[in-house]
C-alpha positions in Angstrom: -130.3 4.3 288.3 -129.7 1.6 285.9 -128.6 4.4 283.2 -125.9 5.4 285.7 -124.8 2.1 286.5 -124.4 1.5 282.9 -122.6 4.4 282.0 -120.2 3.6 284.7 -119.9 0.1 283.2 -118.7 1.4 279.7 -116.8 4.4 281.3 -114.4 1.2 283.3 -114.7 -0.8 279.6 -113.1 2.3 277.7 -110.5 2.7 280.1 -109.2 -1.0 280.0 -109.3 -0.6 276.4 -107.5 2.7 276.3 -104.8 1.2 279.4 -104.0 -2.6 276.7 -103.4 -0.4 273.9 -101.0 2.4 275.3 -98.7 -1.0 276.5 -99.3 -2.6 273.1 -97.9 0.6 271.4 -94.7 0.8 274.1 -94.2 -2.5 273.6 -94.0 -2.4 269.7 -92.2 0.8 269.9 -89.6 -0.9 272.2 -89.3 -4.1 270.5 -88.9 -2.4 266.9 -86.3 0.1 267.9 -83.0 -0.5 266.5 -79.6 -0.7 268.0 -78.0 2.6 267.5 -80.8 4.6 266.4 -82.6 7.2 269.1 -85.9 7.0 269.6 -88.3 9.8 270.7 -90.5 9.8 273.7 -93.3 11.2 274.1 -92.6 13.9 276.0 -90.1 15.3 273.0 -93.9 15.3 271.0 -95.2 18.9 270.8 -98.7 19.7 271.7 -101.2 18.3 269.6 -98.9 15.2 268.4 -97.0 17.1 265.8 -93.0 16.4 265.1 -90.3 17.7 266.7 -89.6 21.4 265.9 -85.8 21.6 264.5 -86.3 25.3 265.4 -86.5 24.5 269.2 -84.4 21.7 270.3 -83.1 23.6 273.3 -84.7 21.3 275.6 -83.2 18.2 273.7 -80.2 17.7 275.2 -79.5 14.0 273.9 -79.5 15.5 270.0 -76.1 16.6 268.9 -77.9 18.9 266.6 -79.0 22.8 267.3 -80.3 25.0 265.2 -81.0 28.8 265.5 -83.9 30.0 263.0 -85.3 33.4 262.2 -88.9 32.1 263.6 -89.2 28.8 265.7 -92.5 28.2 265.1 -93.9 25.6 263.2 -93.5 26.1 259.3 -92.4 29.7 260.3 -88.9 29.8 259.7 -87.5 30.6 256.5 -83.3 30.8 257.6 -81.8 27.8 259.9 -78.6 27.6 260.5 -77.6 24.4 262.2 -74.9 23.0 264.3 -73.5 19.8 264.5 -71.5 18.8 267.2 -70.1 16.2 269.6 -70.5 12.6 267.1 -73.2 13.9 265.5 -76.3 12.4 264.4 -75.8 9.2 262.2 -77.4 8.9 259.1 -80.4 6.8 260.2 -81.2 9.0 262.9 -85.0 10.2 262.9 -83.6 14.1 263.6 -83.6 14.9 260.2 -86.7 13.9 258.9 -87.8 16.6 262.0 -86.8 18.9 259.2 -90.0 18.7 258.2 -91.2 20.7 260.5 -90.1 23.6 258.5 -90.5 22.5 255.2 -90.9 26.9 253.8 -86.7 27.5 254.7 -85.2 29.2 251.8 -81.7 29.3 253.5 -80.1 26.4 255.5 -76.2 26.0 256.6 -74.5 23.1 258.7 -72.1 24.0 260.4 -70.0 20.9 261.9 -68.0 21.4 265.4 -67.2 17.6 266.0 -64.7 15.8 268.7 -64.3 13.2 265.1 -64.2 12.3 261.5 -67.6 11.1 261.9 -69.9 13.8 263.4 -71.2 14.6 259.5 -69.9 12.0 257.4 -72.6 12.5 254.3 -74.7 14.9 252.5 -78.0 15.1 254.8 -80.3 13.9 252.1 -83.0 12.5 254.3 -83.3 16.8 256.1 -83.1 17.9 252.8 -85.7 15.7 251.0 -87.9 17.7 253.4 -87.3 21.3 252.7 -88.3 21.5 248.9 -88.6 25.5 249.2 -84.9 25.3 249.5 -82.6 28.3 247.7 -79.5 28.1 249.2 -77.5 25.6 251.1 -74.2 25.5 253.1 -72.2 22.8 254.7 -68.7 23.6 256.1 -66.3 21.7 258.1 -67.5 18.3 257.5 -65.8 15.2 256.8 -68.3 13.6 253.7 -65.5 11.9 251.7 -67.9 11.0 248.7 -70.9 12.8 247.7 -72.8 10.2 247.0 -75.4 10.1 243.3 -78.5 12.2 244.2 -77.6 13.6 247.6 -79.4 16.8 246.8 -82.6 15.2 245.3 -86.1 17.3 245.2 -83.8 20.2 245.5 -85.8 21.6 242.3 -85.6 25.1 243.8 -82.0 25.5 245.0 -80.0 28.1 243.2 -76.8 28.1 245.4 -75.2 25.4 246.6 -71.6 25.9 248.7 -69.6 22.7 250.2 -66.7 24.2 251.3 -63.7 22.2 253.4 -66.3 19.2 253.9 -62.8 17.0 252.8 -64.5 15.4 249.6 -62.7 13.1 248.0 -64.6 12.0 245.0 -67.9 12.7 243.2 -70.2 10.2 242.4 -72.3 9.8 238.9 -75.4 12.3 239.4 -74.0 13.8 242.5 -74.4 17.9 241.1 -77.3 17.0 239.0 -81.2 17.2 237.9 -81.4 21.0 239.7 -82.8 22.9 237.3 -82.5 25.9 239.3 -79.1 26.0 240.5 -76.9 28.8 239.3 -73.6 28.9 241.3 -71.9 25.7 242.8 -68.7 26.0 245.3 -66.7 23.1 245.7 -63.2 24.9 247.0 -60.9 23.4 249.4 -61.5 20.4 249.5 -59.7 16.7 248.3 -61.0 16.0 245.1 -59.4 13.8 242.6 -60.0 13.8 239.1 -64.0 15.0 237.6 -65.2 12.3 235.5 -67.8 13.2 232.9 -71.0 11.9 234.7 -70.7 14.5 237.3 -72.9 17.1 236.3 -76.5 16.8 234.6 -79.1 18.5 233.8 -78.1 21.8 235.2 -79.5 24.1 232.9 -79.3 27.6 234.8 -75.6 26.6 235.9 -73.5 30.5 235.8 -70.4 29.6 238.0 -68.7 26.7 239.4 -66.1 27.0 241.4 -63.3 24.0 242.3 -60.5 25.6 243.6 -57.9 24.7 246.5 -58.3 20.6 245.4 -56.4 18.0 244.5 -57.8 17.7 240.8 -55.4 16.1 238.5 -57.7 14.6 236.0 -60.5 15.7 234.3 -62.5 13.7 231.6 -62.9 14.7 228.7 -66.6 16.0 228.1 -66.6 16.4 232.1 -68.5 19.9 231.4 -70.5 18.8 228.1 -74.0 19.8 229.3 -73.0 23.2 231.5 -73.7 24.9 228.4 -74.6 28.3 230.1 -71.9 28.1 232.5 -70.0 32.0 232.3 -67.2 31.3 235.1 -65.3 28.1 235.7 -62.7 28.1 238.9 -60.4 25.1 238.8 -57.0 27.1 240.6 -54.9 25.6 243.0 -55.1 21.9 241.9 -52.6 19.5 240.2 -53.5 19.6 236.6 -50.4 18.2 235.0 -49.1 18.3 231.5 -51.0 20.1 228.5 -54.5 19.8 228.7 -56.8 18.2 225.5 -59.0 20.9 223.8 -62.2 18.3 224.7 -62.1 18.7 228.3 -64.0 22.1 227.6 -66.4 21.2 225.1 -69.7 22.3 225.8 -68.5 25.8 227.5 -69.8 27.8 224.9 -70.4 30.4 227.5 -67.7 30.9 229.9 -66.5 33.8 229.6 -63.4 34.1 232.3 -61.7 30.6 233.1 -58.8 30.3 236.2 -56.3 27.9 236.2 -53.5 29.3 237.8 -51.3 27.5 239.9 -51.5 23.9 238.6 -48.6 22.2 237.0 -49.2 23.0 233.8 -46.3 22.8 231.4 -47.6 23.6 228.1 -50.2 25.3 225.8 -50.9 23.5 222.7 -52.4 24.3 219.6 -56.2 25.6 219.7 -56.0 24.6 223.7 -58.9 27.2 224.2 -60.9 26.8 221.3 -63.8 25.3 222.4 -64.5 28.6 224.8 -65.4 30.7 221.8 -66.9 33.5 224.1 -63.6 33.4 226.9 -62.5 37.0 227.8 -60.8 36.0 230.8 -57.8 33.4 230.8 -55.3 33.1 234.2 -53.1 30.8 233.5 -50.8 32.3 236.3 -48.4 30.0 238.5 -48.0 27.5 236.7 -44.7 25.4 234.7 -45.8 26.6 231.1 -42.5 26.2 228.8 -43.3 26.6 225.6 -46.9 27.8 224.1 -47.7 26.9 220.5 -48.4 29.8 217.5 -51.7 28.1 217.5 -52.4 28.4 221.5 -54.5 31.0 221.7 -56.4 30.7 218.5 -60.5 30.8 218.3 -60.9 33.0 220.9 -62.2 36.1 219.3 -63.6 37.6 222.5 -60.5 37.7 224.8 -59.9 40.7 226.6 -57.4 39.7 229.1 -54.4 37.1 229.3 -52.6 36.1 232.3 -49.0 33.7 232.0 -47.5 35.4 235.0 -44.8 32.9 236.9 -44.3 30.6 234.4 -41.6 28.9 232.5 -41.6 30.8 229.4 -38.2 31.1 227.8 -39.5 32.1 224.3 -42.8 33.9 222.5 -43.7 32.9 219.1 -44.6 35.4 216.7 -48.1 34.0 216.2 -48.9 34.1 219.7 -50.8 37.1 219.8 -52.3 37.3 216.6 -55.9 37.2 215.9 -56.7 38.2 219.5 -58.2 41.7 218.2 -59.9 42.2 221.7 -57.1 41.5 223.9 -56.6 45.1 226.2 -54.2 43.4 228.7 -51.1 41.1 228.9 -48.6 40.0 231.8 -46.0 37.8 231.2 -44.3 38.9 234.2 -41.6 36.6 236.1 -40.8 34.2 233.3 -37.3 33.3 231.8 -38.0 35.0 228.9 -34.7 35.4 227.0 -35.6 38.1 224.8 -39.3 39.1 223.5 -38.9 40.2 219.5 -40.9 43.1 218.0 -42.4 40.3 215.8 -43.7 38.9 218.6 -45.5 42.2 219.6 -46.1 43.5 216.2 -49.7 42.2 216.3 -50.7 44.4 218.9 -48.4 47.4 218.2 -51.5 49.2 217.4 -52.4 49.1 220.9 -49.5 49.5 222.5 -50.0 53.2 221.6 -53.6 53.0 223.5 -53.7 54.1 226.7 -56.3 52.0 227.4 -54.2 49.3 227.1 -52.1 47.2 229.6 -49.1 45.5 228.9 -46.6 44.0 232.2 -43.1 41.8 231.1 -41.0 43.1 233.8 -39.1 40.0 236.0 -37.7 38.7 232.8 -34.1 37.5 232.2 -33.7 39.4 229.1 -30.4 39.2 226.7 -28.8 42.2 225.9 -29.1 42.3 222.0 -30.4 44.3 219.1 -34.0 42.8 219.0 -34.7 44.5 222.1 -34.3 47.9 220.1 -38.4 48.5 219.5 -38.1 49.1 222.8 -36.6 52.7 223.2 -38.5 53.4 219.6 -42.0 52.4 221.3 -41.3 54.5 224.5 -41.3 57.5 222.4 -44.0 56.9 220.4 -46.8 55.5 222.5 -49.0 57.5 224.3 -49.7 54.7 226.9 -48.1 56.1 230.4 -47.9 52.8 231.5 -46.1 51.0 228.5 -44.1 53.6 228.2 -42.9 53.2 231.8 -42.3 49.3 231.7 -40.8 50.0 228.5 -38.2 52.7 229.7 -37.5 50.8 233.1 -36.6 47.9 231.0 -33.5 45.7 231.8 -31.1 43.0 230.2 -28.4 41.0 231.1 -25.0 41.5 228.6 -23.4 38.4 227.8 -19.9 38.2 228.4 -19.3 36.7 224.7 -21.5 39.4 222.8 -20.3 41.4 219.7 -19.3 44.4 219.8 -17.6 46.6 222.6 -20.3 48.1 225.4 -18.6 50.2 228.3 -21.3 48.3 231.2 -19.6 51.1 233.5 -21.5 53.3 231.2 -24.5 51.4 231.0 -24.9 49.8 234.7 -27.8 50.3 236.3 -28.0 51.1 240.1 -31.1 50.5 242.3 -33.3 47.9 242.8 -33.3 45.0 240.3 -37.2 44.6 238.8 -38.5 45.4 241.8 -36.7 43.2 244.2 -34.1 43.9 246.7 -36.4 47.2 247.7 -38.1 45.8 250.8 -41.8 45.5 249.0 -40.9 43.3 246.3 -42.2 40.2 248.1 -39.4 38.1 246.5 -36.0 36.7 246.9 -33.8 39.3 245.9 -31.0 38.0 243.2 -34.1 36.7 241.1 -35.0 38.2 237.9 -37.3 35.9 236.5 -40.0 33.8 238.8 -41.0 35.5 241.9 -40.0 32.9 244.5 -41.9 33.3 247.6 -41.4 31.3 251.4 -41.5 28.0 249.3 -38.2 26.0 249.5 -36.3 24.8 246.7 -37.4 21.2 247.1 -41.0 22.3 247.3 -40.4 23.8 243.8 -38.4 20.7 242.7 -41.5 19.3 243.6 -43.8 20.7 241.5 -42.9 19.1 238.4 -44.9 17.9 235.6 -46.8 14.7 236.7 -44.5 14.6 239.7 -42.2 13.0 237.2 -38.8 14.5 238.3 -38.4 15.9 235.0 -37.4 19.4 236.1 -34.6 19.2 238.9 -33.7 22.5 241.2 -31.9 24.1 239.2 -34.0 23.9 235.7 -37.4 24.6 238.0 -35.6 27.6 240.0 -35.1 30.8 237.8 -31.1 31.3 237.1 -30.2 34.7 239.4 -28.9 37.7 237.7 -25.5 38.7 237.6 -25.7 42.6 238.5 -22.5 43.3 237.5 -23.8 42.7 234.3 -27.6 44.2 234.5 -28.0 47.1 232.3 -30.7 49.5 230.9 -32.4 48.4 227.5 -33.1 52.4 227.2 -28.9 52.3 227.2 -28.6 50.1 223.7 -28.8 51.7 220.2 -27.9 50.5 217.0 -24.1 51.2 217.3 -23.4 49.1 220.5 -26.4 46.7 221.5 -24.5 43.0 220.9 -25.1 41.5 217.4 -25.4 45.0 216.2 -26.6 45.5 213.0 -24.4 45.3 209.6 -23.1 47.1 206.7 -26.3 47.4 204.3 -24.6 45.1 201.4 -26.0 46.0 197.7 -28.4 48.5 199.4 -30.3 44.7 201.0 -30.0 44.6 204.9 -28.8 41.4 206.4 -31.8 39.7 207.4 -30.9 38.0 210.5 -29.3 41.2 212.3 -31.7 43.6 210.9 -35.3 41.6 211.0 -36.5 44.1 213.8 -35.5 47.0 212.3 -36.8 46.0 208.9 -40.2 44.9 210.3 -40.4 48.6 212.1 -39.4 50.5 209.5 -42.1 48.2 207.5 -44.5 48.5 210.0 -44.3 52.9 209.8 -44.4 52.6 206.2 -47.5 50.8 205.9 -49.1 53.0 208.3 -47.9 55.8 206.7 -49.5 54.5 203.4 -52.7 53.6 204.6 -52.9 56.9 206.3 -52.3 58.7 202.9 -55.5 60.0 201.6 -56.5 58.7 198.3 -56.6 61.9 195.9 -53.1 62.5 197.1 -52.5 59.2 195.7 -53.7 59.8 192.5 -52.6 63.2 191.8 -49.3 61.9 190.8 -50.7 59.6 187.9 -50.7 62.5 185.4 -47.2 63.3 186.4 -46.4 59.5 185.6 -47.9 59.2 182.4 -45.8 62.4 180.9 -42.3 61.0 182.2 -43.4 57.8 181.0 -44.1 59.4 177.3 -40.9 61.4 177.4 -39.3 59.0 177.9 -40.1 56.0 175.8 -39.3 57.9 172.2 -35.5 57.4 173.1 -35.3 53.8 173.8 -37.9 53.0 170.7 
C-alpha cells in the first residue's frame, strides 16, 4: 500500500514538472519571436519532432511557398520544383531552412508568381545551403536586383545554374564563384550593367556562359581571366558600344564560338580577337561596324565561320581575310558595301571554287564599275552551286557620272530587288543595303555609338536604291562597265583601271605554274643552253 501511494506521489511530481516546462518553452518561444518573422506551431511538426517537409506543405496554408517533388517523403525527393507566390517568404523566414528536409535533390526550380516586386527579392541562399547534393538550379521570374557575393555557397556539386528574367541589375564580387563543378551558367534577359572582373572565380569546369538580352555596356578588362576552359560565350543583345579592347577576352583560350550580335558596335580593330586563339565561331551580326582594320581578324588560326551581317560596312580591306586558312563561311550580307574588290577575295579564291564552301554578300549597294568584273569570271569557273548563284544574281547601282556609255535599257534588271519587294523578304522594300525591320527610324537613330548622336537618320538608315538605275553585274564586261579599262601603253597596263584584271590574270598564272609538273620544267633547259651558245659567238 505504501508503494502505491508513493508511486502516485512521483506520478503527480512528474506531471507538474512536465506541465512548468511546456509554459516555460511557450513562453520563450513567444517572447523570442520576432516581428515579421512566422513562427511554427506545433502542430506544423511531423511525427516524431522532425522539420517541416518542403515536399508536403499542402496543409500549410499561411506559407506562400509550394512545392511539388517527385517523392514527398522525407529525404526522398530528388526533383522539387517550387512556387512562390502572393509576398512571398522574406529572407529571414524559417521555410527555407525546411529545405533540409530534402537535403538528396539533384534538381530544384523557383518559380515566382507574385502580386509584387518583393515576393523573391534575393538568391535563396539560406534553402540552398541545405541541399549540397544539388546539380542543377532554376529561378525564373523574380525580382533579385543584385546577386549578392556567395549566394550559391556549398553548391560544390552544381553543374547548371539558369537565372533567367529574375531582373538582375548587378553582380557582386564572388557572386558566380568557388563551384568547382559548374559547367553552363545562363544569365539571359535580364538588366545587367557592366561585368567587372571579380565576377567569376574559381570555376574551373565552366563550358558555356550565356548573358544575352541585357543591358551590358561595360565589361572589364580581365572580366573572364580565370574561365579558362570556357568553349561558348553569349553576350548578344546588349549595348556594347564602341570598339572593344583585345584584354576583355584574355584568359578564353578555349572558346571556340563567341556571339555578339546586335550591340552597338562600330568598329573592329587590329588583333580585336586574338586572345581567342581556338575561336571558330564569330557573330558579329546587327551591329554599327564601319570600318574593320587589315589586322581585325588576325590570330585566329581556327576560324571556320564569320558573321558581319547588318552592319555598317562601306569598304573591305584586302587583308581582311587573309591568314584565316580555315574559314568555310562568310556573310556580309545587308551592309553599304560600295564595291568588294577581287583583292579583297583573292585570299580565299581558292575556296570559292569549293563547294563546301559558303559565301553570302547579297543586300549590298554596290557601284557599277570594273572591279566588280571577277565576278562574271568566278561564276564560270567555280564549281560552288551556291557562289556561283550569288555571284550570277549579283547587282549594282550605275552612277549617273560614270565613264563610258552603258544602254541601262539594255542592262535593267526586272523583278525583285535582293530579295525584297517579293512578299518574303521580311524588309522594307526600296532598301538594298541593311535589312530594316518593324523598328522606326528614330529607334535606329537611336542606336548610335555610345548613344552619342553621332550617326543621325539618314547616315544610320541605309540610302534606298534607285531602280531605274539597278543593273545586273553579270551585264558588265570590259568594254562598257564604268572606268573601263585603258589602252595597254608600252605593252604596261594602267594600274589603277586594270589592278583586278592584272591580279586575276596573276592569280591563273601562278596556278598554272605551280600546277606544272617539274620534269616539264626542266625539259626546256637543254633547249636554252643551245640558243644561248648560238647565239653568243655573234655578239663576242
Amino acid at each position: 500500500m505504501v508503494r502505491q501511494q508513493q508511486f502516485v506521489a512521483l506520478c503527480l511530481v512528474f506531471a507538474v514538472l512536465v506541465y512548468d516546462n511546456h509554459g516555460y518553452v511557450s513562453n520563450r518561444r513567444v517572447k523570442n519571436q520576432r516581428p515579421g518573422i512566422r513562427s511554427y506551431s506545433d502542430d506544423d511538426k511531423n511525427i516524431g519532432g522532425t522539420e517541416i517537409n518542403v515536399c508536403a506543405l499542402e496543409q500549410k496554408t499561411t506559407i506562400n511557398l509550394y512545392c511539388y517533388c517527385d517523392d514527398s517523403k522525407p529525404y526522398a525527393a530528388t526533383s522539387a520544383d517550387c512556387w512562390v507566390f502572393n509576398d512571398g517568404e522574406p529572407r529571414e523566414s524559417a521555410v527555407w531552412r525546411e529545405f533540409g528536409s530534402q537535403s538528396n535533390v539533384t534538381k530544384l526550380t523557383f518559380n515566382v508568381r507574385g502580386t509584387t516586386s518583393k515576393t523573391l527579392s534575393f538568391v535563396p541562399t539560406e534553402a540552398l545551403a541545405r541541399m549540397p547534393e544539388l546539380r542543377t538550379l532554376e529561378i525564373v521570374y523574380a525580382a533579385i536586383g543584385t546577386v549578392h557575393s556567395h549566394a550559391f555557397a556549398n553548391l560544390s556539386r552544381l553543374q547548371d545554374l539558369a537565372l533567367v528574367r529574375n531582373n538582375i541589375v548587378q553582380l557582386a564580387r564572388d557572386s558566380i564563384a568557388y563551384m568547382e563543378d559548374l559547367r553552363v551558367v545562363t544569365l539571359g534577359d535580364n538588366a545587367i550593367e557592366s561585368i567587372s572582373n571579380d565576377v567569376f572565380a574559381r570555376l574551373p569546369a565552366l563550358r558555356k556562359l550565356y548573358m544575352d538580352r541585357n543591358n551590358i555596356s561595360y565589361i572589364a578588362e580581365g572580366a573572364f581571366e580565370q574561365l579558362r576552359k570556357l568553349e561558348e560565350l553569349d553576350l548578344s543583345d546588349n549595348r556594347l558600344t564602341g570598339s572593344l579592347s583585345r584584354y576583355v577576352f584574355l584568359g578564353l583560350v578555349s572558346v571556340k564560338r563567341l556571339d555578339m550580335r546586335a550591340n552597338h558596335l562600330d568598329r573592329v580593330g587590329p588583333d580585336a580577337f586574338a586572345e581567342l586563339v581556338c575561336l571558330e565561331e564569330l557573330v558579329l551580326e546587327d551591329n554599327l561596324i564601319k570600318t574593320i582594320d587589315g589586322r581585325g581578324f588576325s590570330g585566329l588560326p581556327s576560324l571556320h565561320r564569320l558573321n558581319l551581317a547588318e552592319n555598317r560596312l562601306t569598304v573591305l580591306d584586302d587583308r581582311t581575310f587573309h591568314r584565316l586558312e580555315k574559314l568555310k563561311f562568310i556573310d556580309i550580307r545587308y551592309n553599304n558595301l560600295k564595291t568588294l574588290t577581287f583583292g579583297t577575295v583573292e585570299p580565299i579564291l581558292g575556296r570559292l571554287r569549293n563547294s563546301t564552301f559558303f559565301f553570302h554578300f547579297k543586300g549590298n549597294k554596290f557601284e557599277c564599275d570594273c572591279s566588280l568584273l571577277w565576278m562574271n569570271r568566278l561564276a564560270i569557273e567555280t564549281n560552288n552551286e551556291q557562289v556561283a548563284r550569288e555571284l550570277s544574281t549579283a547587282q549594282c547601282q550605275m552612277n549617273d557620272t560614270a565613264d563610258g556609255d552603258v544602254d541601262l535599257a539594255d542592262l535593267k534588271v526586272t523583278g525583285p530587288k535582293n530579295g525584297y519587294n517579293s512578299g518574303g523578304g521580311g524588309g522594307v522594300g526600296g532598301y538594298g543595303a541593311n535589312k530594316v525591320d518593324a523598328e522606326t527610324a528614330a529607334d535606329k537613330a537611336e542606336k548610335t555609338v555610345g548613344g552619342s548622336g553621332e550617326m543621325g537618320v539618314a547616315d544610320g538608315l541605309p540610302m534606298p536604291f534607285d531602280d531605274t538605275q539597278l543593273i545586273a553585274v553579270r551585264s558588265l564586261n570590259e568594254d562598257t562597265c564604268p572606268g573601263k579599262e585603258q589602252p595597254l601603253v608600252d605593252r604596261a597596263p594602267d594600274a589603277a583601271q586594270n589592278s583586278d584584271r592584272v591580279l586575276w590574270q596573276s592569280t591563273q598564272s601562278s596556278a598554272t605554274a605551280t600546277a606544272l609538273p617539274a620534269p616539264l620544267c626542266l625539259s626546256f633547259l637543254p633547249v636554252l643552253t643551245t640558243v644561248f651558245a648560238i647565239i653568243r659567238p655573234r655578239h663576242s
